[in-house]
C-alpha positions, 0 to 999 in steps of 0.5 A: 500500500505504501512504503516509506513516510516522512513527518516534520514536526515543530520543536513544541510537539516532541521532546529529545531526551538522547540530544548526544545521539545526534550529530552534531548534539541536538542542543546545539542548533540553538546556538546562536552561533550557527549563523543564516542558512539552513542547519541540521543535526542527523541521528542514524541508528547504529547497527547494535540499535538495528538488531533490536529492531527496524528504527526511524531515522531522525533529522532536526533541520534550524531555519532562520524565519526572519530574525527568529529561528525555527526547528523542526524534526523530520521522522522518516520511516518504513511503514512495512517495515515498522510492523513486519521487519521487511517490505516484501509482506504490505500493508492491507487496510486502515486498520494497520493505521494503529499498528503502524503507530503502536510501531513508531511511538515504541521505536521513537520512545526508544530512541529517546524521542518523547511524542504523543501517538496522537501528534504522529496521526495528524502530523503532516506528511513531507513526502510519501511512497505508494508502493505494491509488490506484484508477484509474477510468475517465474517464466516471467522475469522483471527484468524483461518489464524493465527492458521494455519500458527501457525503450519508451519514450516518456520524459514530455508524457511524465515532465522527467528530468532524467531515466536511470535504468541499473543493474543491468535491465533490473531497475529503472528509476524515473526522476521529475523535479518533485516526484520519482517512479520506480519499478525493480526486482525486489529480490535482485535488489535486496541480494544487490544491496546484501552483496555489494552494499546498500548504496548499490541498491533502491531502499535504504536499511535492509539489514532487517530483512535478509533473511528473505534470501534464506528461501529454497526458490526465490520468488520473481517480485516486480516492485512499483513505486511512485515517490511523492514529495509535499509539493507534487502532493497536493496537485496530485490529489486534485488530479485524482479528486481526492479530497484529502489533507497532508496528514499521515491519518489522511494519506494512509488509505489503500484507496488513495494508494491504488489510485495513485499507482494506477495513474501513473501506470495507466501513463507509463504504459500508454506508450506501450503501443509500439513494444506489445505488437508481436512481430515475429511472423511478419506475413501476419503483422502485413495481414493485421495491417491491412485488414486493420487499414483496408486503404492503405498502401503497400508502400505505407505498410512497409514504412509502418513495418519498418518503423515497429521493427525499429522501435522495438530494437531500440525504443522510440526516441531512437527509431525516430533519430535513426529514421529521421522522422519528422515531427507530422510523420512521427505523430502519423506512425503513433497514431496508427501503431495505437490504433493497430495495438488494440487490434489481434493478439499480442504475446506481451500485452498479457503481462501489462494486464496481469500487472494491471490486473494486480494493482487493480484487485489491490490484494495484499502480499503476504509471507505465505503468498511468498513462500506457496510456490502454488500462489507462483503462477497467478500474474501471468 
């Protein structure tokens, strides 16, 4: 449902009673001496702390507000894995809310935090990962997904600044100036991180949950996230017609959370049009054609073959430089490749709709789905 939170808090609704576990020392940001600009004092757990359990990390930010000065804390937090120890299992419903909560306040309390569970309910929410774990079947690996959305060419569709796509085909990552989308191999990733460190991976803190990698047969785990910060926030809940405040009590709803990620995936795969046509037997794709354009030209056909064949070995961005299109003759292609997509049988379209089908139903991954090799097969 979702992943990971982050709350900011003004300095009248906590109290630090561990100041010298933050670096540097909580107490000194009222120092007048730190003069102008923005000041923050940081508190990781070490790895003793971790082994008694996944914690929050804690960051106290001094702002300068005129000639007064404010401090608040940022509390970021897994919500998963705050209640289970991992992020494979999700989160099903509202009522995970309170144990998610019973979770933090126990963790913060810990660290030597002093809040009130109801100051986190209302607190407002800075930034907020929408996530779903998406079992495929074993025949089916992610990373050919990946590769595919590999070839697409979003970055005017999504308003991206930049596309990273790691680890050879198992991870991509779409950058927007107050948003991020990723889509990777959960299990790559975690064996990623265990082998080569953590910087290497797509999560942070995931000390707590390799023990994942003690199963017999791994399962194939596609993971989506939409990465949302305050600013993309609210427009986007305008977008969706979702009346809701900023409030973690608000914003932690299975509802929201799906209609959140069937927007953007709804966007990421309308242009899918040019990849899920099969074109291995050419003779039927000229007959799809044309019974699907009766008026078209043999020469047409042709350049219309020519172009599919070409985006998919090298994407849509690069079919239209190698090919020199222009803009109108861009425009005519896609419009009549969108037009034959919906047309006959496509081998890979099946997967898209599985994956759909998945975000749709909403249904919750749980360990046992996990480890029941039965349960292995269903998203193909």
């Amino acid at each position: 449902m979702l992943d990971t939170v982050a709350l900011m808090l003004p300095s009248h609704q906590y109290h630090i009673r561990k100041p010298d576990r933050f670096l540097p020392h909580a107490f000194s940001l009222a120092n007048p001496a730190f003069a102008g600009g923005l000041v923050k004092a940081t508190y990781n757990p070490t790895h003793a702390e971790k082994r008694g359990g996944y914690k929050p990390r804690l960051t106290l930010y001094r702002r300068p507000t005129g000639k007064a000065v404010s401090i608040y804390l940022k509390i970021e937090f897994s919500a998963p894995k705050l209640v289970f120890g991992n992020n494979f299992e999700e989160l099903s419903s509202i009522d995970d809310l309170e144990k998610m909560l019973d979770a933090l306040h126990k963790a913060l309390t810990d660290m030597g935090l002093d809040v009130k569970r109801e100051t986190l309910r209302t607190a407002p929410v800075i930034a907020i990962h929408y996530s779903k774990n998406i079992l495929l079947d074993r025949t089916l690996p992610c990373f050919l997904l990946i590769q595919t959305l590999e070839k697409l060419d979003l970055t005017k569709k999504l308003d991206l600044t930049q596309t990273d796509f790691r680890n050879a085909g198992q991870m991509v990552k779409y950058h927007a100036s107050s948003y991020e989308i990723a889509l990777y191999d959960k299990v790559k990733d975690l064996e990623q991180a265990v082998t080569y460190g953590p910087k290497r991976g797509a999560e942070t803190d995931y000390a707590c949950q390799t023990d994942m990698l003690n199963w017999r047969d791994k399962p194939e785990v596609l993971r989506f996230e939409v990465r949302l910060t305050g600013k993309k926030l609210k427009p986007l809940l305008q977008t969706l017609k979702a009346n809701r405040t900023n409030t973690l009590v608000d914003l932690f709803c299975p509802t929201l959370s799906k209609t959140v990620l069937l927007h953007f995936w709804d966007r990421i795969t309308d242009g899918m049009y040019a990849m899920t046509i099969d074109t291995k037997d050419m003779g039927a794709l000229a007959h799809s054609i044309r019974a699907t354009f009766p008026k078209m030209r043999p020469g047409r056909v042709a350049e219309l073959i020519g172009y599919l064949t070409v985006c998919q070995q090298i994407g849509l961005r690069g079919a239209a430089l190698a090919m020199g299109l222009k803009q109108h003759q861009l425009a005519r292609f896609k419009a009549d490749l969108k037009v034959l997509d919906k047309q006959g049988s496509r081998s890979r379209h099946s997967v898209l709709n599985g994956v759909k089908e998945e975000l749709r139903l909403f249904y919750p991954l749980t360990k046992k789905d996990l480890c029941n090799e039965g349960l292995l097969t269903h998203a193909a």
